[in-house]
Legacy VTK file of the C-alpha trace (Angstrom):
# vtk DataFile Version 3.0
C-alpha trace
ASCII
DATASET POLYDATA
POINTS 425 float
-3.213 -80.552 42.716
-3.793 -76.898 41.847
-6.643 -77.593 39.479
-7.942 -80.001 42.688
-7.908 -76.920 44.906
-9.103 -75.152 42.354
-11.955 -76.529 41.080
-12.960 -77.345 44.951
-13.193 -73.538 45.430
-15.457 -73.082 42.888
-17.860 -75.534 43.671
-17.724 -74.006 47.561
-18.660 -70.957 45.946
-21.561 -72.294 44.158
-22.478 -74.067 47.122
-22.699 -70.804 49.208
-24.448 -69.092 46.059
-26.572 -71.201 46.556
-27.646 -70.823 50.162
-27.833 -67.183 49.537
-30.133 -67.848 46.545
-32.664 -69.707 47.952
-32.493 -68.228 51.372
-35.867 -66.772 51.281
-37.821 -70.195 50.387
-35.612 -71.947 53.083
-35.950 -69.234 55.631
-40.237 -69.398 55.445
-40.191 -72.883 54.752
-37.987 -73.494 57.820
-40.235 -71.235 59.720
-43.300 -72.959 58.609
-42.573 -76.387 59.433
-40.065 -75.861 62.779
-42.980 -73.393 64.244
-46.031 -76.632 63.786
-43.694 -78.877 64.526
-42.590 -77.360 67.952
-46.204 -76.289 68.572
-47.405 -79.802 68.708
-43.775 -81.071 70.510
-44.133 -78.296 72.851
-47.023 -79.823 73.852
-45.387 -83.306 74.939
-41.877 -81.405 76.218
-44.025 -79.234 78.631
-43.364 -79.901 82.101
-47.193 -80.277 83.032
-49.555 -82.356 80.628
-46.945 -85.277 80.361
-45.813 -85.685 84.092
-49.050 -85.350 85.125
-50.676 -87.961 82.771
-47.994 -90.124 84.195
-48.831 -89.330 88.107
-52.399 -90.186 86.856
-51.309 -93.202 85.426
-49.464 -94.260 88.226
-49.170 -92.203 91.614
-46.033 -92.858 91.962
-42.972 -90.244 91.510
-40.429 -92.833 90.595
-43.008 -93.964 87.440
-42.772 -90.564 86.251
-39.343 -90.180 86.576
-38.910 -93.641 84.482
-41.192 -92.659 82.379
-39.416 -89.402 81.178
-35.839 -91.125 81.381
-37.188 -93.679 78.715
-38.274 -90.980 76.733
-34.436 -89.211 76.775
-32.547 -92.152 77.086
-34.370 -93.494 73.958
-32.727 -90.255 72.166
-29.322 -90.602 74.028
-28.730 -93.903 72.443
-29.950 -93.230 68.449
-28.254 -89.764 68.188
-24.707 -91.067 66.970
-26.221 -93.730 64.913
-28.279 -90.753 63.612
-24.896 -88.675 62.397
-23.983 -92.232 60.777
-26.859 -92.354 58.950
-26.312 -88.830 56.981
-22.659 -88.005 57.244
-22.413 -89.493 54.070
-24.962 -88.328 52.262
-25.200 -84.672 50.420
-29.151 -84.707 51.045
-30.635 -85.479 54.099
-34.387 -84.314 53.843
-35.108 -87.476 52.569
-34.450 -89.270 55.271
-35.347 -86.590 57.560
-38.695 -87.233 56.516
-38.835 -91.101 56.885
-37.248 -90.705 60.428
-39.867 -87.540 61.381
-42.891 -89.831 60.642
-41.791 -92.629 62.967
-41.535 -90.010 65.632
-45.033 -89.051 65.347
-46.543 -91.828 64.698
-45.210 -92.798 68.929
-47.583 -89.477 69.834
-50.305 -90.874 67.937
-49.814 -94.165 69.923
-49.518 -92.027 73.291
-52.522 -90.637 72.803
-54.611 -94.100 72.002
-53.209 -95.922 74.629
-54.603 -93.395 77.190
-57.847 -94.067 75.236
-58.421 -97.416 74.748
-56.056 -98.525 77.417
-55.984 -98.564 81.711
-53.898 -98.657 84.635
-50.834 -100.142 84.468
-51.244 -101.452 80.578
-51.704 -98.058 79.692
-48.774 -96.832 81.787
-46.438 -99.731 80.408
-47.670 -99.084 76.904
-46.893 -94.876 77.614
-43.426 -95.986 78.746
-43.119 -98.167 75.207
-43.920 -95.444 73.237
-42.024 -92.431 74.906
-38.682 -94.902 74.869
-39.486 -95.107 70.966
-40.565 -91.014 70.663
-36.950 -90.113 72.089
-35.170 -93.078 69.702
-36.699 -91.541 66.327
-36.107 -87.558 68.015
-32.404 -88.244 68.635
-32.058 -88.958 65.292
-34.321 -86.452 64.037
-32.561 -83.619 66.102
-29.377 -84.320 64.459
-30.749 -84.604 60.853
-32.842 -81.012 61.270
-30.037 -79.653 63.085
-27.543 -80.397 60.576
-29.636 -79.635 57.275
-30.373 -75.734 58.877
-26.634 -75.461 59.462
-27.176 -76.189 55.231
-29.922 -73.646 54.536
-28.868 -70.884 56.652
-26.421 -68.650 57.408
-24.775 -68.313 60.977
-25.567 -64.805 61.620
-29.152 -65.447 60.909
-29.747 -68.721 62.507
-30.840 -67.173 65.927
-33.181 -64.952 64.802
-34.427 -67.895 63.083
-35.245 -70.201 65.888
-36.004 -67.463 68.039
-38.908 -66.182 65.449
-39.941 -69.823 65.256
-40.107 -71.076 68.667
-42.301 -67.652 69.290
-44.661 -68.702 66.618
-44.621 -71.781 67.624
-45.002 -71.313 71.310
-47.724 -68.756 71.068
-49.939 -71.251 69.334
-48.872 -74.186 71.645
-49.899 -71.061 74.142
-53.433 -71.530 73.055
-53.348 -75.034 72.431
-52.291 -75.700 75.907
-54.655 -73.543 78.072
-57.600 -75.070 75.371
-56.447 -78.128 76.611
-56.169 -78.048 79.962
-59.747 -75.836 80.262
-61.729 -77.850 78.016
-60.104 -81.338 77.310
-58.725 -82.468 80.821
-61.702 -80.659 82.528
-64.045 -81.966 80.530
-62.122 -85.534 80.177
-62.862 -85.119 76.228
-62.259 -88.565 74.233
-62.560 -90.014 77.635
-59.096 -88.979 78.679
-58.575 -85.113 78.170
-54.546 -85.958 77.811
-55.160 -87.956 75.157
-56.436 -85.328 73.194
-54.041 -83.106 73.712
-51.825 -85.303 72.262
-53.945 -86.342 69.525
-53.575 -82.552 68.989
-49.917 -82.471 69.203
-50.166 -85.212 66.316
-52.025 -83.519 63.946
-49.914 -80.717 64.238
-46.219 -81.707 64.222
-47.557 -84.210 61.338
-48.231 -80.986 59.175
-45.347 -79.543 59.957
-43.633 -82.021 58.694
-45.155 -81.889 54.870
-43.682 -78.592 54.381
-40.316 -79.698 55.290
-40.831 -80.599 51.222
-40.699 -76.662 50.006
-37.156 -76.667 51.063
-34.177 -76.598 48.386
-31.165 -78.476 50.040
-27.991 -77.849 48.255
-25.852 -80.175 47.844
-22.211 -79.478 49.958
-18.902 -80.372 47.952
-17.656 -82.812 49.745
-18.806 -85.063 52.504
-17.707 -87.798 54.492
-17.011 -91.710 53.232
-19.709 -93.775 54.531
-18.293 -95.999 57.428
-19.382 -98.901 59.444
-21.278 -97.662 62.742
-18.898 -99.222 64.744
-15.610 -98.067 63.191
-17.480 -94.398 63.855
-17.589 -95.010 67.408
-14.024 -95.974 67.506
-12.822 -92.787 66.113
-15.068 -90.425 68.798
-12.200 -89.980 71.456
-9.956 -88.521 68.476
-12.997 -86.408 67.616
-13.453 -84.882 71.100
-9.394 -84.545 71.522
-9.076 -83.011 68.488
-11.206 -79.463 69.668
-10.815 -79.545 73.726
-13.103 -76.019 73.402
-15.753 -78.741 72.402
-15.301 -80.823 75.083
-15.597 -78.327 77.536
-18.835 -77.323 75.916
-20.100 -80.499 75.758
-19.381 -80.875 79.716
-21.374 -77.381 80.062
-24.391 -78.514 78.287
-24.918 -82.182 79.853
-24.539 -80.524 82.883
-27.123 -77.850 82.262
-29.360 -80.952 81.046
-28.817 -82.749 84.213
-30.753 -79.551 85.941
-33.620 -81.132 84.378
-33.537 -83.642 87.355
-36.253 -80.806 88.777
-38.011 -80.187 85.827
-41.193 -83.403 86.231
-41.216 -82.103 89.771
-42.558 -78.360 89.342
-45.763 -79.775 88.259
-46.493 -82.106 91.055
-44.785 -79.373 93.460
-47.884 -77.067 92.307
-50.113 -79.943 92.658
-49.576 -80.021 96.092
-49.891 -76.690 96.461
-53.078 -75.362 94.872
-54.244 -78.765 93.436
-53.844 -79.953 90.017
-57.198 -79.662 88.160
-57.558 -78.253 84.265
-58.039 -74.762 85.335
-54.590 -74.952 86.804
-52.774 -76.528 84.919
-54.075 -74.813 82.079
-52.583 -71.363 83.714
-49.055 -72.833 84.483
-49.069 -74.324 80.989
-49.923 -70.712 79.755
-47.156 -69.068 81.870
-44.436 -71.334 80.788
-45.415 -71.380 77.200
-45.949 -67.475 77.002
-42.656 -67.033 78.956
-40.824 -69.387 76.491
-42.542 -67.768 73.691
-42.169 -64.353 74.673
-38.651 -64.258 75.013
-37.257 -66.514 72.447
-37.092 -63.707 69.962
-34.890 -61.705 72.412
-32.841 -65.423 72.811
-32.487 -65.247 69.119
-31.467 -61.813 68.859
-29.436 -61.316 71.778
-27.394 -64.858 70.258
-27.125 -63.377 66.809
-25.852 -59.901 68.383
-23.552 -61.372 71.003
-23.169 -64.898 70.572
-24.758 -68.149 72.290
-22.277 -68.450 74.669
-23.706 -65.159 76.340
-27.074 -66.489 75.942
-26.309 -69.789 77.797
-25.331 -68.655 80.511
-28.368 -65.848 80.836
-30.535 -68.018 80.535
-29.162 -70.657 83.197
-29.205 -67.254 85.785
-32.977 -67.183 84.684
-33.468 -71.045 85.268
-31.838 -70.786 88.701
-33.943 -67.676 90.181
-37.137 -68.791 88.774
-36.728 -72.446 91.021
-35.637 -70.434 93.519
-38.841 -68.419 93.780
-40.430 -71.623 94.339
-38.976 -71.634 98.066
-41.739 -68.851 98.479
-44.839 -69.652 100.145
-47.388 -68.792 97.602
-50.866 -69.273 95.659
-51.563 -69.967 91.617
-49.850 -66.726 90.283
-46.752 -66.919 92.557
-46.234 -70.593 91.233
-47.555 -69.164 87.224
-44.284 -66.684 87.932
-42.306 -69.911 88.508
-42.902 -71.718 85.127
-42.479 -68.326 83.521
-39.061 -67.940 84.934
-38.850 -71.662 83.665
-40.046 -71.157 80.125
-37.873 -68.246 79.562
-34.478 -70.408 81.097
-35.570 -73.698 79.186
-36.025 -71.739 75.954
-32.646 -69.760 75.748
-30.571 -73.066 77.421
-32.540 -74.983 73.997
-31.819 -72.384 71.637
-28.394 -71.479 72.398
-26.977 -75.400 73.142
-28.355 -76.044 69.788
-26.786 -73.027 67.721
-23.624 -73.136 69.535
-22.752 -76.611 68.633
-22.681 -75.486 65.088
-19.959 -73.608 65.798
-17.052 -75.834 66.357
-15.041 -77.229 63.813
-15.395 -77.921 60.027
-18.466 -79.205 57.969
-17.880 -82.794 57.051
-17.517 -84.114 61.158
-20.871 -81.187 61.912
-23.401 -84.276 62.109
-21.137 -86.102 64.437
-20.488 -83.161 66.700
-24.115 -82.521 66.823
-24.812 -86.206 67.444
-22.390 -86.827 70.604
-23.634 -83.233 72.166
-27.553 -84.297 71.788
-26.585 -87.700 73.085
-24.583 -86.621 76.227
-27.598 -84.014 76.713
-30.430 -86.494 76.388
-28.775 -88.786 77.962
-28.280 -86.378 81.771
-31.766 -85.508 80.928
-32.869 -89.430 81.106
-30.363 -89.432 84.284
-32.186 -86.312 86.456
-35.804 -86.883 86.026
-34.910 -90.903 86.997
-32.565 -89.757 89.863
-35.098 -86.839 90.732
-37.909 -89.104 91.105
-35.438 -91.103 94.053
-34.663 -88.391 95.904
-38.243 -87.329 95.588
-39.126 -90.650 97.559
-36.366 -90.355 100.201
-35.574 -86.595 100.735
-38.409 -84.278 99.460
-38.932 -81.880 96.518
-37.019 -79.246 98.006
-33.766 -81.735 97.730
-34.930 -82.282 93.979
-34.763 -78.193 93.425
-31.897 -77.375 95.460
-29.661 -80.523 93.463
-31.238 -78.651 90.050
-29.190 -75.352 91.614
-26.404 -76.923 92.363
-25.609 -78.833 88.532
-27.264 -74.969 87.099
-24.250 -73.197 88.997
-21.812 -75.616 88.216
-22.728 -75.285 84.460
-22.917 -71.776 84.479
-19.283 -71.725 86.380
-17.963 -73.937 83.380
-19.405 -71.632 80.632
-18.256 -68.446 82.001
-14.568 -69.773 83.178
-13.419 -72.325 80.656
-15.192 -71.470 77.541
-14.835 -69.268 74.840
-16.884 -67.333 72.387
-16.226 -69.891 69.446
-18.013 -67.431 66.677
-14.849 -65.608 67.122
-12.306 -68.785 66.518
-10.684 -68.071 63.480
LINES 1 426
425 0 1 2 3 4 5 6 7 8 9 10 11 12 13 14 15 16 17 18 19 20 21 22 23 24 25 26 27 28 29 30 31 32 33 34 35 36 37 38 39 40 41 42 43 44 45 46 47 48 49 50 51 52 53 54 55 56 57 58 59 60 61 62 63 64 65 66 67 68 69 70 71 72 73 74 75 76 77 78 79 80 81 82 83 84 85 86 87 88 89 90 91 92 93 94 95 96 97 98 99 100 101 102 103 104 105 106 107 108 109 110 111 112 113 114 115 116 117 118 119 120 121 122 123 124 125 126 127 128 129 130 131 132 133 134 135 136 137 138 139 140 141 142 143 144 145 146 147 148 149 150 151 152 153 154 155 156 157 158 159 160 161 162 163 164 165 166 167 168 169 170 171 172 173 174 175 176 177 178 179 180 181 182 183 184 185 186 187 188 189 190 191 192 193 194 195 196 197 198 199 200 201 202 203 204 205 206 207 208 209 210 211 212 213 214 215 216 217 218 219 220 221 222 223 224 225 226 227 228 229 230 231 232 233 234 235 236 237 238 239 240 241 242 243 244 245 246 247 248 249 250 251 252 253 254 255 256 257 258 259 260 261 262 263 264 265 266 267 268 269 270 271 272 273 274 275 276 277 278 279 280 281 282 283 284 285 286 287 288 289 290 291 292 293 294 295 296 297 298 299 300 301 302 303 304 305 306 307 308 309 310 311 312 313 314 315 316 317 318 319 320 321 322 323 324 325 326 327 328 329 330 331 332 333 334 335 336 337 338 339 340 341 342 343 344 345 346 347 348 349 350 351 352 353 354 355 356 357 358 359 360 361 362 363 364 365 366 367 368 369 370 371 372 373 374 375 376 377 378 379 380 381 382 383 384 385 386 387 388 389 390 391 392 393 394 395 396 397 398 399 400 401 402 403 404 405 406 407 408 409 410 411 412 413 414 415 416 417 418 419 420 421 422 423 424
């Protein structure tokens, strides 16, 4: 048994040697391909060009509401089966790459069927492909998530995402305002949305190839494979076992089920000051730059004083920024808005997806990471669906102040019940 425990320890500490090692490969080649790869999916999780290709589509709230809840149920329901899929395995790029193309190859169909389709075909066909977009990213999420945790350290993973997603967001910056001044206004391809995502394609596609320059090491020990459903069966002992999880996993979906609003800010402005390319290129600017601008000081405040502190900042950010749309106001008071947005979105993404790293030991990681991205997809399929009902009956303002009211409950959770888990032993 000695020689077991042993001989275990070493290979743990060739296994760290190795992440160490090759950190500075991994690091740029993680860079590289997260910072295309969110450029062009920046592009489709915006809350402009996609809600408003939908309202196009359709003119009706509820249809972009169902639209959107397609997309995030479609990830709700693949995540765990996504965990099942690797758990087992001591590489995962592989797969990661198999499971990245299908993703992209649904934004390549978005973007045709706004081409070469109409009315409601093209709206039925944009539900289709969004259901099957959020299927392949639930997986995705959980394979990328859990091969960083592989590559790189905890103390530098915020940095990380936070030097990425400002890479990435100020090209999506300049991608988006092209977009909405030259493609929508000018219809290009005969539906300017289109090519944006056509754009979006070509970009998260390249991303993707350099996902190859990274060396995954391979961890000691992993888990037996197991049947998907005897997985599901042990999830309740999984959840019991760390109630600090649980409670975090309450906090996020939550937080996610602010994003009942989130479809709704575009149309809001719509109202307001009209939605043609010139404005929604500026609001797509302003919540781009916003989310790019201060995703470095996400990263570094989470690395500095965990992402429990950054959760919660960033929720306070969410909360005023909707608030400020109460104000009467023209294009720059609602481009202050989607800042406020950008900035809340970004640090609620970066530090639900860092934190959840943080609980409990290696081998159950992907699982963890699975049942948080499902119960978060799956309030974000919930809100925009219920938003676009009380849309219909009540009015926006019901849609923003409901978004307040699940912020402040999150927010309550985090800061009462919850714990710095960095500092766990």
């Amino acid at each position: 048994m000695t020689e077991e425990k042993s001989a275990l320890e070493e290979a743990e500490k060739a296994y760290e040697e190795q992440i160490w090692r090759d950190l500075p490969r991994n690091y740029a080649a993680n860079l590289a391909h997260g910072m295309l790869g969110q450029t062009g999916f920046r592009l489709i999780h915006a809350p402009t060009f996609l809600p408003a290709f939908i309202f196009l589509l359709s003119g009706s709230e509820l249809a972009v509401g169902l639209a959107l809840a397609a997309q995030h149920f479609g990830a709700a329901s693949s995540s765990i089966f996504g965990a099942t899929l690797i758990e087992h395995r001591k590489k995962v790029i592989p797969i990661g790459f198999v499971i990245g193309a299908l993703m992209r190859l649904q934004v390549l169909g978005l973007a045709l069927a706004g081409i070469f389709l109409e009315g409601n075909t093209a709206l039925i066909a944009a539900c289709i492909f969004l259901g099957l977009f959020g299927f392949f990213n639930g997986m995705q999420a959980v394979i990328f998530n859990y091969m960083m945790s592989k590559v790189i350290p905890l103390t530098l993973r915020g940095r990380l995402t936070g030097l990425r997603n400002f890479l990435a967001g100020v090209t999506a910056s300049a991608v988006a305002y092209w977009g909405g001044k030259y493609f929508i206004e000018t219809n290009a391809l005969g539906n300017g949305y289109s090519a944006t995502f056509l754009t979006a394609f070509v970009l998260t596609s390249v991303g993707l190839g350099l996902l190859a320059l990274i060396r995954e090491p391979e961890p000691p020990q992993v888990r037996a494979q197991t049947s998907f459903r005897s997985r599901i069966r042990e999830l309740p002992t999984l959840m019991r076992s760390d109630p600090a999880f649980m409670k975090f996993f309450l906090a996020r979906s939550l937080g996610a089920l602010a994003t009942i609003a989130v479809p709704f800010y575009i149309l809001y402005a719509g109202r307001t000051v009209g939605l043609n390319g010139a404005n929604l290129a500026i609001l797509s600017l302003a919540f781009l730059l916003c989310q790019t601008a201060t995703n470095l000081g996400w990263g570094a405040l989470a690395d500095r004083f965990g992402n429990r502190f950054v959760f919660m900042a960033s929720i306070v950010t969410w909360i005023f920024s909707t608030l400020l749309l109460f104000f009467e106001g023209d294009i720059y008071i609602l481009a202050l808005v989607f800042a406020g947005l950008g900035a809340g979105l970004g640090g609620f993404q970066i530090s639900s997806q860092n934190m959840v790293l943080e609980f409990g030991g290696r081998q159950d990681l992907p699982m963890r990471i699975a049942i948080s991205n499902a119960g978060n997809s799956l309030m974000m399929g919930v809100g925009p669906l219920l938003g676009g009902f009380v849309a219909i009956w009540w009015s926006y303002t019901a849609v923003f102040w409901c978004a307040i009211i699940f912020m402040c409950i999150a927010l309550a959770m985090m800061a009462l019940f919850i714990d710095e888990p960095r500092h766990r032993a």
